[in-house]
Backbone and ligand atoms as CSV (ligand in chain L), in Angstrom:
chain,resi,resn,atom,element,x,y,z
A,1,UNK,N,N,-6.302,-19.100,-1.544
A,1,UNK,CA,C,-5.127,-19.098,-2.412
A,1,UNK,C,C,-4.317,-20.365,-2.189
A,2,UNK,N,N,-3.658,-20.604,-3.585
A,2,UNK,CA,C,-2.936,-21.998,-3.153
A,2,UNK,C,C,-1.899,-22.056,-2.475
A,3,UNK,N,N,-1.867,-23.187,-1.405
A,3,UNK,CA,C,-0.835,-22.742,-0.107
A,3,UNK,C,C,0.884,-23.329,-0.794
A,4,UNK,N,N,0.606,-23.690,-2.078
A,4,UNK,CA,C,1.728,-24.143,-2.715
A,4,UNK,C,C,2.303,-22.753,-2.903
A,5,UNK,N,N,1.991,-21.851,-3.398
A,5,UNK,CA,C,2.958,-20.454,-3.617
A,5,UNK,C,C,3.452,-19.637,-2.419
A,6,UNK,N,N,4.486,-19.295,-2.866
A,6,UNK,CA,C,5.532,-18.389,-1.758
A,6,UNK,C,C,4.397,-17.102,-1.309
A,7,UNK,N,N,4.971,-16.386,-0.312
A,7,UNK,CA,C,4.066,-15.422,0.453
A,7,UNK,C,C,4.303,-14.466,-0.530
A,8,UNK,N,N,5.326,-13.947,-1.323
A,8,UNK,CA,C,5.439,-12.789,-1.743
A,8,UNK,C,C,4.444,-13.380,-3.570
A,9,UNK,N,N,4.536,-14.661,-4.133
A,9,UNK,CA,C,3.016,-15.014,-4.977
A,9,UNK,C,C,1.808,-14.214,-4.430
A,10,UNK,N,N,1.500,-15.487,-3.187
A,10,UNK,CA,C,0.354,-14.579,-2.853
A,10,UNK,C,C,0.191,-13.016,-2.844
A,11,UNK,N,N,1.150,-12.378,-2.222
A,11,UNK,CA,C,0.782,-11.264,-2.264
A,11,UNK,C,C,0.790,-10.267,-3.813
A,12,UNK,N,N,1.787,-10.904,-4.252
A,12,UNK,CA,C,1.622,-10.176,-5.666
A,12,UNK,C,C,-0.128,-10.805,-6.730
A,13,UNK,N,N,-0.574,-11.857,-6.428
A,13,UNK,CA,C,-1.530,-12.295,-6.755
A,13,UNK,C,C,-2.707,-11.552,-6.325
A,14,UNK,N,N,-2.457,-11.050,-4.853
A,14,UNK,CA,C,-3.652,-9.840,-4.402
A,14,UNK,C,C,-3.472,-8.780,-5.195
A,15,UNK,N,N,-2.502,-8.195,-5.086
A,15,UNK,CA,C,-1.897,-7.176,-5.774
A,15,UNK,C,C,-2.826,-7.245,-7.555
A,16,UNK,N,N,-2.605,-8.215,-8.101
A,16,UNK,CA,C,-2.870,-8.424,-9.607
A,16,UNK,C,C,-4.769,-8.175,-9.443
A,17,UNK,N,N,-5.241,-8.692,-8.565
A,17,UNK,CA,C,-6.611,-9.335,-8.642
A,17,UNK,C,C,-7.152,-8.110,-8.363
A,18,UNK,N,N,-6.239,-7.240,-7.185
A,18,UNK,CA,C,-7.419,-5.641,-6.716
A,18,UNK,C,C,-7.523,-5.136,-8.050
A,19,UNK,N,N,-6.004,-4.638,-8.512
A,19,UNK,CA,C,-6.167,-4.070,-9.836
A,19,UNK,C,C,-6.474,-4.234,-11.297
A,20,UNK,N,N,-7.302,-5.489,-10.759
A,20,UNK,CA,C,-7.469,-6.099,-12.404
A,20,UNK,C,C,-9.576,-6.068,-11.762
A,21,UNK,N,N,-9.544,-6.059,-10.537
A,21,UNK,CA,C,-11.217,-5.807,-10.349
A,21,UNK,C,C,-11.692,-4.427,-9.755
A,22,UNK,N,N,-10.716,-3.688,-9.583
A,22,UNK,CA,C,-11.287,-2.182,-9.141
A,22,UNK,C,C,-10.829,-1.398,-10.273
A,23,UNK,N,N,-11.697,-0.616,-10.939
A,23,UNK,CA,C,-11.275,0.281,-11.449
A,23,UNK,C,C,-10.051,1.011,-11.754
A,24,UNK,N,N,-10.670,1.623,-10.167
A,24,UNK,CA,C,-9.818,2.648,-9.754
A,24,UNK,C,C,-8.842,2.978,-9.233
A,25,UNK,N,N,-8.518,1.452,-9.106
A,25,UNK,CA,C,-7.479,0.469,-8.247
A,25,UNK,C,C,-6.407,0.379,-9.678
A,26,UNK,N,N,-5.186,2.102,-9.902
A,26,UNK,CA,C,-4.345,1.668,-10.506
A,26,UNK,C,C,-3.164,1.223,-10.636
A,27,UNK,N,N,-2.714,0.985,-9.319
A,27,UNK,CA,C,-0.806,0.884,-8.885
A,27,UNK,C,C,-1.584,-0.140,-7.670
A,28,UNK,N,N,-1.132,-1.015,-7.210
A,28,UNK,CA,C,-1.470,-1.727,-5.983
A,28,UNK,C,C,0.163,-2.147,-5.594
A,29,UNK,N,N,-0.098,-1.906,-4.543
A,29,UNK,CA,C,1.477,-2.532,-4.010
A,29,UNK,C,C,1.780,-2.793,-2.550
A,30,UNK,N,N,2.281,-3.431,-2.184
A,30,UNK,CA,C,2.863,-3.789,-0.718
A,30,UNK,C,C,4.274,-2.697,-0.677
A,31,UNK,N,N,4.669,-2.439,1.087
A,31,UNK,CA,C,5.631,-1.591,1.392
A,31,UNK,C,C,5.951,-2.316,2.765
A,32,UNK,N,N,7.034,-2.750,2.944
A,32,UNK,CA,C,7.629,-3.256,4.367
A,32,UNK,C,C,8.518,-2.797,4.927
A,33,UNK,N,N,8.124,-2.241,5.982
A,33,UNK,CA,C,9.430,-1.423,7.128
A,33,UNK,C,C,10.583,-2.506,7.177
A,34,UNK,N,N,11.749,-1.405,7.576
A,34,UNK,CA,C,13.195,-2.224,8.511
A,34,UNK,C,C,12.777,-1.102,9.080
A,35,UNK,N,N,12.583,-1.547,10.573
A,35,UNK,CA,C,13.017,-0.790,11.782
A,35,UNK,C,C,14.041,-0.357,12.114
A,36,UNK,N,N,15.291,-0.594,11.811
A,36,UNK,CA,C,17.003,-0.625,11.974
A,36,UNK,C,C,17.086,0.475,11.230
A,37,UNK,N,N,16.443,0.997,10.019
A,37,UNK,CA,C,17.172,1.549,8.830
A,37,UNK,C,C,15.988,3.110,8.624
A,38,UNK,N,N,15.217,2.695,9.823
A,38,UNK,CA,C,13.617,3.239,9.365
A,38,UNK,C,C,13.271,3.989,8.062
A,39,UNK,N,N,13.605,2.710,7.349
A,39,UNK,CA,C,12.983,2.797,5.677
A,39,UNK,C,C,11.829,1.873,5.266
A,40,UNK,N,N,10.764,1.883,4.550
A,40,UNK,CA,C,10.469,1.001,3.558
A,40,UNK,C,C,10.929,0.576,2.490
A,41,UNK,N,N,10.651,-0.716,2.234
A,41,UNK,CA,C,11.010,-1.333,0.865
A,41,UNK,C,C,9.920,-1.727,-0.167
A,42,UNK,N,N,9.685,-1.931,-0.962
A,42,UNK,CA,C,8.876,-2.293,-2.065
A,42,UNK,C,C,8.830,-3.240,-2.391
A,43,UNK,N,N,7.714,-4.524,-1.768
A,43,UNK,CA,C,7.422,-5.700,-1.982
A,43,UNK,C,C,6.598,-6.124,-3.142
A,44,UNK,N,N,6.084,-7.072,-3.251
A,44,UNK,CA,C,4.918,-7.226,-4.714
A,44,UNK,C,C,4.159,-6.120,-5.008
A,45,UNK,N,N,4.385,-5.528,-6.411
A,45,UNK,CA,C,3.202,-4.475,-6.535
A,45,UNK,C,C,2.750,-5.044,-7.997
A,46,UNK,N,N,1.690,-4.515,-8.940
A,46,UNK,CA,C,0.821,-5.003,-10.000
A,46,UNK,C,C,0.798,-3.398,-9.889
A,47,UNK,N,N,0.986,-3.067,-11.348
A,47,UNK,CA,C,1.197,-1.727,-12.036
A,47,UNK,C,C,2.594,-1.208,-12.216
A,48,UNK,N,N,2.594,-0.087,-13.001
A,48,UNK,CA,C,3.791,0.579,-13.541
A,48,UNK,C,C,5.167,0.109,-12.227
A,49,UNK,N,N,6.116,0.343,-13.189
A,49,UNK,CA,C,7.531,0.307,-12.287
A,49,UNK,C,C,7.918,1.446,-11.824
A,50,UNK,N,N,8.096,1.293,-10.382
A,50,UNK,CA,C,8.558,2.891,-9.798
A,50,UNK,C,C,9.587,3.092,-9.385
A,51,UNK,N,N,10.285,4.454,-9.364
A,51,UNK,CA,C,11.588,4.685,-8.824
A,51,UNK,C,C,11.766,4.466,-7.401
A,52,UNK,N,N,10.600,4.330,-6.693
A,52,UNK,CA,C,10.354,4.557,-4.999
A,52,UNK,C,C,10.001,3.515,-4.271
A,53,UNK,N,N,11.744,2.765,-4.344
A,53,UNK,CA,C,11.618,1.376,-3.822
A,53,UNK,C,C,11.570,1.242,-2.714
A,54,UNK,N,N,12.589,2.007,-1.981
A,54,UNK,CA,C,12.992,2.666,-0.946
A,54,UNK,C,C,12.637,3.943,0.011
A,55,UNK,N,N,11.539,3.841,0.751
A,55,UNK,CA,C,11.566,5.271,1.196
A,55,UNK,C,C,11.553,5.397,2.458
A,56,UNK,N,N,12.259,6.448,3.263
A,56,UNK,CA,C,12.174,6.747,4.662
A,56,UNK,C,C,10.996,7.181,5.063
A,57,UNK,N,N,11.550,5.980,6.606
A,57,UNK,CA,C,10.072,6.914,7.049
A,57,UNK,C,C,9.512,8.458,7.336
A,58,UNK,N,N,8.566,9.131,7.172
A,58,UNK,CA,C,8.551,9.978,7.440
A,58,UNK,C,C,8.292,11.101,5.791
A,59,UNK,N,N,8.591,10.410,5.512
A,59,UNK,CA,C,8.478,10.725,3.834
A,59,UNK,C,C,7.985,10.328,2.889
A,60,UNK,N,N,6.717,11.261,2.366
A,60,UNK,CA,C,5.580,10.702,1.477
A,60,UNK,C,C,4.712,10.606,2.463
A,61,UNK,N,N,3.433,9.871,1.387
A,61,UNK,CA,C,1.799,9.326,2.269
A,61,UNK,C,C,2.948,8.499,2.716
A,62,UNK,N,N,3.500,7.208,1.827
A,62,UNK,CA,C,3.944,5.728,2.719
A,62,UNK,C,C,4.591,6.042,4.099
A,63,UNK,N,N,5.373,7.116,4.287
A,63,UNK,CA,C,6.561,7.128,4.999
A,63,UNK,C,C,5.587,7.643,6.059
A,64,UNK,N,N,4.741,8.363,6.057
A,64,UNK,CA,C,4.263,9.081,7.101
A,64,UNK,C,C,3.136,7.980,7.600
A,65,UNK,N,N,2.843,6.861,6.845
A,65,UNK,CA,C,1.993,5.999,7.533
A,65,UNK,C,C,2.890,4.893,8.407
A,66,UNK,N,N,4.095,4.568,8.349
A,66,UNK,CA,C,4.743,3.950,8.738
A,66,UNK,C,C,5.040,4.292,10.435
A,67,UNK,N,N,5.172,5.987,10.253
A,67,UNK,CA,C,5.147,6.889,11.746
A,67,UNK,C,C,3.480,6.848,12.361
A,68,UNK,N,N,2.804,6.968,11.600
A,68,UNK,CA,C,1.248,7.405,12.488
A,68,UNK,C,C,0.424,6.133,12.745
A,69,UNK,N,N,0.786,4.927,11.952
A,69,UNK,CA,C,0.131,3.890,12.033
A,69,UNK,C,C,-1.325,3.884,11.435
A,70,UNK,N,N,-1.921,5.107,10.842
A,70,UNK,CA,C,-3.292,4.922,10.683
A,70,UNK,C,C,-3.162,5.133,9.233
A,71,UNK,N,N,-4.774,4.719,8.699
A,71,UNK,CA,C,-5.104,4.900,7.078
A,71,UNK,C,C,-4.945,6.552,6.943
A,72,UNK,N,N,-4.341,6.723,5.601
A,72,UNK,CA,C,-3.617,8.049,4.930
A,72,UNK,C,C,-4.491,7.884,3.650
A,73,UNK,N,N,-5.908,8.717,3.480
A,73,UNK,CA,C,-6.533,8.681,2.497
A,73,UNK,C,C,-6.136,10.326,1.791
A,74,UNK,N,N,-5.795,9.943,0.720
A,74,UNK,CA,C,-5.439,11.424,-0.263
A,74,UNK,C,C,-6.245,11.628,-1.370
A,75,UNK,N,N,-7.527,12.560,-1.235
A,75,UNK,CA,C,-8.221,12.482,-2.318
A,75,UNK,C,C,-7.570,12.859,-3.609
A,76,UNK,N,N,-6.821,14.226,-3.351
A,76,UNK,CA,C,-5.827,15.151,-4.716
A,76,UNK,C,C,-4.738,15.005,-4.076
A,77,UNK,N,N,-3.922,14.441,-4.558
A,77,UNK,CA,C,-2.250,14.354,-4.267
A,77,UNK,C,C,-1.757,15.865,-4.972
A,78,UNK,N,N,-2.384,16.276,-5.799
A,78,UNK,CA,C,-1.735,17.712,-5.927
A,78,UNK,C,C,-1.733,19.083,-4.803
A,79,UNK,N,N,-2.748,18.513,-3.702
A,79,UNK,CA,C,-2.864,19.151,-2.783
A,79,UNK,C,C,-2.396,18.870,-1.203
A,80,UNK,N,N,-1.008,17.764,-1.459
A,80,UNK,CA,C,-0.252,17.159,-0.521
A,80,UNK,C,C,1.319,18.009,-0.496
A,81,UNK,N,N,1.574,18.560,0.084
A,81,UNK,CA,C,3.294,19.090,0.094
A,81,UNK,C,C,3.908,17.614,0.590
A,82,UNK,N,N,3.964,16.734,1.652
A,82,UNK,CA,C,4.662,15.659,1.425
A,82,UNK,C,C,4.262,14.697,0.710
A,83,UNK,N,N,4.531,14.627,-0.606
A,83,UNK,CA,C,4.001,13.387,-0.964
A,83,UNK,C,C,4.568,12.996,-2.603
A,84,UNK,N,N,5.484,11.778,-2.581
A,84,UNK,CA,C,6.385,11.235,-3.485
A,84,UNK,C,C,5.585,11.191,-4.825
A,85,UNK,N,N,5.935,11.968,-5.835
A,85,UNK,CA,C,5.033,11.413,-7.061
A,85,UNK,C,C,5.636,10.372,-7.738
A,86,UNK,N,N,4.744,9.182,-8.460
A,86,UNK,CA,C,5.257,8.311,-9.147
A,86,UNK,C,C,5.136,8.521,-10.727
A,87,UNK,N,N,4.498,9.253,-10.708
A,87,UNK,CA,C,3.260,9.080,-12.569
A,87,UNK,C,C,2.525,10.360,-11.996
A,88,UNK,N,N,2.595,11.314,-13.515
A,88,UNK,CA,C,1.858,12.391,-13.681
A,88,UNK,C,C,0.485,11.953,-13.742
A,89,UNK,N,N,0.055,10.749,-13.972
A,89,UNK,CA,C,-0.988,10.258,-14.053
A,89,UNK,C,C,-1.723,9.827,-12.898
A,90,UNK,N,N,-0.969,9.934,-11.646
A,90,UNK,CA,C,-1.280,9.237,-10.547
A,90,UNK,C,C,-2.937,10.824,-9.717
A,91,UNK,N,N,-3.767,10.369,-9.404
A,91,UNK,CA,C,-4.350,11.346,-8.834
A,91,UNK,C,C,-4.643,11.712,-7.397
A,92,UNK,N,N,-4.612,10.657,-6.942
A,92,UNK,CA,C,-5.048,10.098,-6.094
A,92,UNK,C,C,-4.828,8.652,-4.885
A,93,UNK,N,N,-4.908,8.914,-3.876
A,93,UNK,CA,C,-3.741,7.862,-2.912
A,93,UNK,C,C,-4.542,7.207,-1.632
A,94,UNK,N,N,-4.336,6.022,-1.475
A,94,UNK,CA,C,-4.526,5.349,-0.057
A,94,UNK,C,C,-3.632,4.458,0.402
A,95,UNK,N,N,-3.272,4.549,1.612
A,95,UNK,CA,C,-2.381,3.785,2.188
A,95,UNK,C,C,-3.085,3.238,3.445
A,96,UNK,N,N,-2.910,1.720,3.832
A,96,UNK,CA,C,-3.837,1.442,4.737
A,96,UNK,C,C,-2.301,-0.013,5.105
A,97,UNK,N,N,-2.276,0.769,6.706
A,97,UNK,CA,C,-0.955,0.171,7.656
A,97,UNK,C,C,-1.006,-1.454,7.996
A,98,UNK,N,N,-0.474,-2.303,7.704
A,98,UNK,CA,C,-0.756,-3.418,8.143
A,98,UNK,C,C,-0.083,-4.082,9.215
A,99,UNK,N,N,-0.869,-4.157,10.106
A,99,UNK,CA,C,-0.185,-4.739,11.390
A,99,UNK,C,C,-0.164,-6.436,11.619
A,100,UNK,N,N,0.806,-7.334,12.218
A,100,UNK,CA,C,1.093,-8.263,12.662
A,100,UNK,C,C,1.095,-8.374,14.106
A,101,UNK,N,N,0.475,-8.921,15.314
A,101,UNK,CA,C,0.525,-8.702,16.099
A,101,UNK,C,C,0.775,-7.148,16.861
A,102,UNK,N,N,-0.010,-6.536,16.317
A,102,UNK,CA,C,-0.209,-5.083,17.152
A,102,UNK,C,C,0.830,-4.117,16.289
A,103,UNK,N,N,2.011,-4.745,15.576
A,103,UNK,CA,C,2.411,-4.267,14.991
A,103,UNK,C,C,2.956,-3.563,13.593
A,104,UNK,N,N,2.921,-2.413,13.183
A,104,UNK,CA,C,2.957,-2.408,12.144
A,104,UNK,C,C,3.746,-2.185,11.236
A,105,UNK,N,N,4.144,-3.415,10.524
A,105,UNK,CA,C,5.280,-4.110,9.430
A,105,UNK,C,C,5.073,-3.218,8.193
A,106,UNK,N,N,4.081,-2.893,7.945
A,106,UNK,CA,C,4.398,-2.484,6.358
A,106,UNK,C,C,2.844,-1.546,5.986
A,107,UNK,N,N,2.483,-1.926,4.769
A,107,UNK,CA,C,1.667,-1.336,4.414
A,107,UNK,C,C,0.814,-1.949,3.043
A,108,UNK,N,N,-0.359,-1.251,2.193
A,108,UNK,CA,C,-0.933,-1.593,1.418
A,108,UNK,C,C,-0.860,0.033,0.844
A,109,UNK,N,N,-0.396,0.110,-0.336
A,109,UNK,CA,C,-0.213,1.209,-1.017
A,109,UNK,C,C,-1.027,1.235,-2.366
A,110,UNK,N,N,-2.098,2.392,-2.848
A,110,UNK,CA,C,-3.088,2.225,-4.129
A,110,UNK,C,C,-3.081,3.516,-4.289
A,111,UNK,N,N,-2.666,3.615,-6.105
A,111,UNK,CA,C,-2.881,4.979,-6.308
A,111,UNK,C,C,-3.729,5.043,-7.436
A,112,UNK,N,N,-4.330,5.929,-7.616
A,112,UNK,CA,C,-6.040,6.206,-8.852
A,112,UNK,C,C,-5.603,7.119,-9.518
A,113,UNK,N,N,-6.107,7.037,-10.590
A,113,UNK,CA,C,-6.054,7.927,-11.795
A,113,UNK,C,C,-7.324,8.697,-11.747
A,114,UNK,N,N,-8.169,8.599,-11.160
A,114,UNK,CA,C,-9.400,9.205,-10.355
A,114,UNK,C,C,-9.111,10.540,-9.408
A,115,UNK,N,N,-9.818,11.490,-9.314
A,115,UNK,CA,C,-9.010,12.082,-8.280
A,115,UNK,C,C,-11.306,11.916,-7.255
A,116,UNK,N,N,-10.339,11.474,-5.861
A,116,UNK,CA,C,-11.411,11.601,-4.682
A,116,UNK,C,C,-12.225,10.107,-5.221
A,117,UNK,N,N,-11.566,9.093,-5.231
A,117,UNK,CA,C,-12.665,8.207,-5.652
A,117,UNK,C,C,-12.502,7.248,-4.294
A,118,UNK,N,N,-11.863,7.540,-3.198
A,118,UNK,CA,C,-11.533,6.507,-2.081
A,118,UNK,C,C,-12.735,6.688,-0.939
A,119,UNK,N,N,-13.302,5.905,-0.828
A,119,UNK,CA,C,-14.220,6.247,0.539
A,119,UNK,C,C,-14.215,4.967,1.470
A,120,UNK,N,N,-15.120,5.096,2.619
A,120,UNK,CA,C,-14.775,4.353,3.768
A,120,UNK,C,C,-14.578,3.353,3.270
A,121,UNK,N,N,-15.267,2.969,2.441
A,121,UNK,CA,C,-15.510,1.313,2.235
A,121,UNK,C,C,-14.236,0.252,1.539
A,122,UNK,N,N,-13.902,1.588,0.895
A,122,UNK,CA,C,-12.633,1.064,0.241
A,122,UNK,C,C,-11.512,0.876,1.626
A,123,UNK,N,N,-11.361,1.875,2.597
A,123,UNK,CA,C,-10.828,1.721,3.719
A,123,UNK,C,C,-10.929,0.111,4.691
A,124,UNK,N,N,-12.677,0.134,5.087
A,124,UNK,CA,C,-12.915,-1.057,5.542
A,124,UNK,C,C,-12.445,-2.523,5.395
A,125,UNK,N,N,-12.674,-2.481,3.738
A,125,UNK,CA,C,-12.091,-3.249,2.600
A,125,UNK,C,C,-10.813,-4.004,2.657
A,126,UNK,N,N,-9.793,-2.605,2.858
A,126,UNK,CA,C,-8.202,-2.642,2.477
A,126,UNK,C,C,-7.908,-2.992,3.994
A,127,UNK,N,N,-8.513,-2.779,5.298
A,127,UNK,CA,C,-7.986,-3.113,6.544
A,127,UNK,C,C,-8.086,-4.577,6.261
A,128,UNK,N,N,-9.298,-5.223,6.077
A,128,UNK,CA,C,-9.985,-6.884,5.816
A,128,UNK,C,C,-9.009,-7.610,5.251
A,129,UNK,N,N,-8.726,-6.567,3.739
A,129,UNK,CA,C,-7.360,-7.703,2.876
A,129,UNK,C,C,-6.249,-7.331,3.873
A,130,UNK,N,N,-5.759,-6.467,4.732
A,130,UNK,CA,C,-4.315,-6.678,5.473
A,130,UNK,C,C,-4.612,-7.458,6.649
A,131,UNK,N,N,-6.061,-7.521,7.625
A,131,UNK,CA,C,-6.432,-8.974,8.149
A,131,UNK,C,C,-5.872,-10.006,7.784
A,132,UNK,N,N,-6.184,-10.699,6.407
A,132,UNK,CA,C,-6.020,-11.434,5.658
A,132,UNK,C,C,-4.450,-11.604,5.431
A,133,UNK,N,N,-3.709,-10.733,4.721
A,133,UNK,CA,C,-2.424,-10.723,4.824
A,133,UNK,C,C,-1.682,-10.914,5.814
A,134,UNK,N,N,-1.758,-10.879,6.839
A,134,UNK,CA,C,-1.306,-10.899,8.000
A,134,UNK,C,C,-0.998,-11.999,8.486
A,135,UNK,N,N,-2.032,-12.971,8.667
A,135,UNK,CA,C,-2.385,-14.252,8.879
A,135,UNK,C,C,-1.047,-14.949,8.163
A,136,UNK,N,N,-0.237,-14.575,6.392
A,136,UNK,CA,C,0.708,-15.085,5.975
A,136,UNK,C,C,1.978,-14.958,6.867
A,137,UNK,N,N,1.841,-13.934,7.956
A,137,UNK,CA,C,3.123,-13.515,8.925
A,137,UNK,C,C,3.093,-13.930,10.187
A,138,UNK,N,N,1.645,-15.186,10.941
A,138,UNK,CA,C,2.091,-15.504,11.977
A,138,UNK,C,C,1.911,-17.214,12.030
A,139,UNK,N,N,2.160,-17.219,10.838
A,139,UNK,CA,C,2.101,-19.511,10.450
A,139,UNK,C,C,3.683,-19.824,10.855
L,1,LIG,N1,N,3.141,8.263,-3.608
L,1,LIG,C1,C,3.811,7.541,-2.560
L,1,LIG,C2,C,5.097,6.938,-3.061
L,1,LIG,C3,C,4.952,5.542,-3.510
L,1,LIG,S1,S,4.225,5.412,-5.059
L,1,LIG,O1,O,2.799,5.868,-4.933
L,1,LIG,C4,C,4.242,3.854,-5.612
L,1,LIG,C5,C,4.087,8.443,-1.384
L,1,LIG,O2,O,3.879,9.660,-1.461
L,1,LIG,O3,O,4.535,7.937,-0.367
């Protein structure tokens, strides 16, 4: 990517490219903790506009990945009691934690209109691109 664009380009440029080459890949978005406030915020996303700019941790897939640190794969979100809806259309959820030096800042948030279409690989995948992302947080 060109090192001429700001970090939040790039990332909205990932953002554009998952969901313009996966399918199933229909909301893509970044989520970044404040530790102080223990909320997320809503960084570059590619897809619909959501009310859920803001969410505590602890609340929702995002919020609860922010506490457990690990990938939060949701095949049926209709079969989640915590979990923020954005779109009646939404079916389906992965959240995969992105860490910076051991730690973890934020997240990679994807929701499908598919229901159960997430498997390892997509996991493997989404750790590789927050590898990748990451690298923009220790230059
Ligand atoms: N569904 C998420 C909220 C964020 S939207 O998917 C963009 C959740 O339950 O945390």
């Amino acid at each position: 990517l060109n090192t001429a664009l700001s970090r939040d380009e790039k990332l909205l440029s990932i953002c554009q490219l998952l969901s313009d080459s996966i399918d199933y890949y229909n909301w893509v978005g970044f989520y970044f903790a404040n530790q102080e406030t223990k909320t997320l915020h809503l960084g570059p996303y590619a897809g619909a506009a959501t009310d859920h700019t803001v969410i505590p941790f602890g609340k929702g897939i995002c919020g609860q990945v922010a506490v457990s640190n690990t990938n939060f794969v949701v095949p049926d979100v209709a079969a989640q009691d915590n979990y923020i809806a954005c779109s009646f259309t939404v079916k389906s959820e992965i959240v995969v934690p992105l860490f910076v030096n051991g730690e973890n800042i934020g997240q990679i948030d994807i929701d499908s209109h598919a229901i159960d279409p997430f498997t390892q690989d997509d996991e493997r995948f989404l750790e590789f691109v927050n590898e990748k992302v990451a690298k923009l947080y220790t230059v």
